[in-house]
N, C-alpha and C positions, 0 to 999 in steps of 0.2 A: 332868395330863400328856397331851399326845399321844399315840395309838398309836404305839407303839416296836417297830420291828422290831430284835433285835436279832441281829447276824451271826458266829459267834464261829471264828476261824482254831482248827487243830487243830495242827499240829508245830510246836512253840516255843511255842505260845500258851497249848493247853490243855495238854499233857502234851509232856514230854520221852521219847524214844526208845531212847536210846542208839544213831541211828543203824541201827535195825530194819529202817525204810524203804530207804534205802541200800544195805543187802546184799541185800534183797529185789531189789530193781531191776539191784543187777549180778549177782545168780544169775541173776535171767529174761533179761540177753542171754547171759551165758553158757549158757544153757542153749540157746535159739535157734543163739546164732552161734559159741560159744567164747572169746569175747567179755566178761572182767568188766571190762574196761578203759575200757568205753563211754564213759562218765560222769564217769572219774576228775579231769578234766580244768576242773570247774566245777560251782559252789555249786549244793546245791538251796533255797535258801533263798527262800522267796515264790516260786519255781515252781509251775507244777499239773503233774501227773502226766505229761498227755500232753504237754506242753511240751518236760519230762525225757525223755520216748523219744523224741521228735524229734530234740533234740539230740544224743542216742546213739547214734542211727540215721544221723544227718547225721555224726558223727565214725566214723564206721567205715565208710563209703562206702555205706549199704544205702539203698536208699527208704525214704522217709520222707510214704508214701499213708498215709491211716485205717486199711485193714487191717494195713498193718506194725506200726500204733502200736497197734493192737489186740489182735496178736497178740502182741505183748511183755506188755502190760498183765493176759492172761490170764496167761500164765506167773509174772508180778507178784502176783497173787493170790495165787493156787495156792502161791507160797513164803510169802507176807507171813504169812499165819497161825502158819508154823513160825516167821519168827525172830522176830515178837512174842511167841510164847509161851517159846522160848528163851533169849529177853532176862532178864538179872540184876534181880530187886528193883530193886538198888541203881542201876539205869541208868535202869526206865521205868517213868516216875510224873507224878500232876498235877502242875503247877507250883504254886507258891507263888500261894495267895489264889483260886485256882479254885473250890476247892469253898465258899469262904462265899459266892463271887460268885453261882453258882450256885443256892444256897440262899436267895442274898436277891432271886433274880428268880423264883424257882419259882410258877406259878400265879398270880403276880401280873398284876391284872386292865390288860388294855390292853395286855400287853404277849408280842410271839412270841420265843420264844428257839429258836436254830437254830443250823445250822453254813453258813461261808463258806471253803470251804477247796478250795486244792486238787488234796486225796486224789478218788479216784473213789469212787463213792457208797461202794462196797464195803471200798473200803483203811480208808476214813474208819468202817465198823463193826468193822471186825475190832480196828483202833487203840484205839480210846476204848474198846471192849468189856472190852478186858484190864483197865482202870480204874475200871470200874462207870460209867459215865457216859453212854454210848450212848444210853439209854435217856430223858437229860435234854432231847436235842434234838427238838422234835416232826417237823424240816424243816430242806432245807440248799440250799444252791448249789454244786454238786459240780463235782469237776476232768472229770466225764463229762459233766457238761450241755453247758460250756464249754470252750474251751481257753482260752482268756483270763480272765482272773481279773477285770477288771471285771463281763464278762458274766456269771461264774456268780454274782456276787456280784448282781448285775440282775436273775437268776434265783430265787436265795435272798429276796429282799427283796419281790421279786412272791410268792412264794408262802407267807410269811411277812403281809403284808398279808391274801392270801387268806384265809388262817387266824384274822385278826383281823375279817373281813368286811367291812372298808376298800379304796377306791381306796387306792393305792401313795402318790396325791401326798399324800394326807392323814397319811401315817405318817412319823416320825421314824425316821432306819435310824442305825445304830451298828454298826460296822466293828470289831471285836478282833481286832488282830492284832500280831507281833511283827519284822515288816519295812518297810523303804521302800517294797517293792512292793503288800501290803496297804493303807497310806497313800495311794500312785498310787490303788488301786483304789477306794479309799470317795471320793475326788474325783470321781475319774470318773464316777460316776454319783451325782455329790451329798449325799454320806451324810456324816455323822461318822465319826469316830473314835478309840480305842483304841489308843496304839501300846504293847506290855508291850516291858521289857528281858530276858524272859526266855527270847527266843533266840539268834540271834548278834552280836545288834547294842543298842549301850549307850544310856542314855536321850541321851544325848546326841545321836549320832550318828540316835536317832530322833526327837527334836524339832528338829531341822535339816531334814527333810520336812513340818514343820507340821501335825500332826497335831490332831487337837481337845485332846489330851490325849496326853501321854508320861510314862508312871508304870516303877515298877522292877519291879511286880509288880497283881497285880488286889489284894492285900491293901491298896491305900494309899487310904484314908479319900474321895480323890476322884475313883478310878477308879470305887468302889462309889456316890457321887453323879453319876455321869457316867452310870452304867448305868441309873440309877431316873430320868433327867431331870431 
């Protein structure tokens, strides 16, 4: 097998929310500006983090410079740990077939397992941490590297190689995720990938982006052959 870089989406992909992130993000403009209405207006679904304050920012007439989106994204923290921990059992959890996928690339030789997502480095521990799972990624492509989700996904796979002590071109990258725009982004910079049905969009609607692969969940027999090459 090829060095495999692999790059794994975290909301819809790895674990379901209940929607955590969300209230997170309209506390922190309301907290800033009085403001939870920012965002009501449009999906976060395949966005990165600062993409979503832009937007928030640009619908309530504020600038929308780095340190505006910055200073949201602090406030964004600062809540996110409360209403992850607030969240119901019953709402936020791995998704189906996460943890055997997991299990079956753990320490396996040739191969980096990371995150492609995106949370800002920070959103992305607080998240997966409620789950025990934090701790599985060595490395990631964050919504703070990039605002572009090609790029951080460019970023993750560079430093994923790293890890392997390979050039980049030498390494196979594999893209898990559960949007069209994850799909957009493993093209974009040549990768495979993963599309799961297990966030807002059906395998259908996800193999009509042409993904390497559109499965219902990572539990399906050739998701887990798509992950191992």
């Amino acid at each position: 097998m090829r060095p495999t870089v692999l790059l794994f989406d975290v909301d819809g992909t790895l674990i379901t929310t209940g929607g955590a992130g969300r209230r997170a993000i309209e506390r922190a403009f309301e907290v800033r500006f009085g403001r939870r209405d920012a965002c009501a207006h449009f999906s976060f679904a395949g966005m990165t983090d600062r993409a979503i304050v832009r937007a928030g920012l640009a619908a309530i007439g504020r600038p929308t410079d780095e340190p505006a989106i910055d200073d949201v994204l602090a406030a964004y923290v600062a809540l996110l740990a409360d209403e992850v921990a607030r969240a119901p059992a019953a709402d936020y959890r791995l998704n189906r077939g996460v943890a055997g996928a997991l299990d079956a690339v753990a320490d396996r030789p040739g191969v980096a397992v990371g995150l492609g997502t995106g949370n800002i480095a920070e959103g992305a521990r607080v998240k997966l941490t409620r789950v025990d799972v934090y701790h599985r990624f060595a490395f990631g492509g964050f919504g703070s590297d990039h605002e572009d989700r090609a790029e951080l996904l460019r970023v993750g796979a560079t430093r994923g190689a790293a890890l392997l002590g390979r050039p980049l071109a030498d390494c196979r990258v594999l893209v898990i995720g559960d949007t069209p725009k994850d799909v957009a982004a493993a093209k974009a910079i040549g990768a495979d990938s993963i599309a799961v049905a297990t966030g807002p969009f059906t395998v259908d609607a996800l193999a009509a982006c042409a993904p390497s692969l559109a499965v219902a969940d990572l539990s399906a027999p050739e998701a887990l052959a798509a992950l191992l090459g």
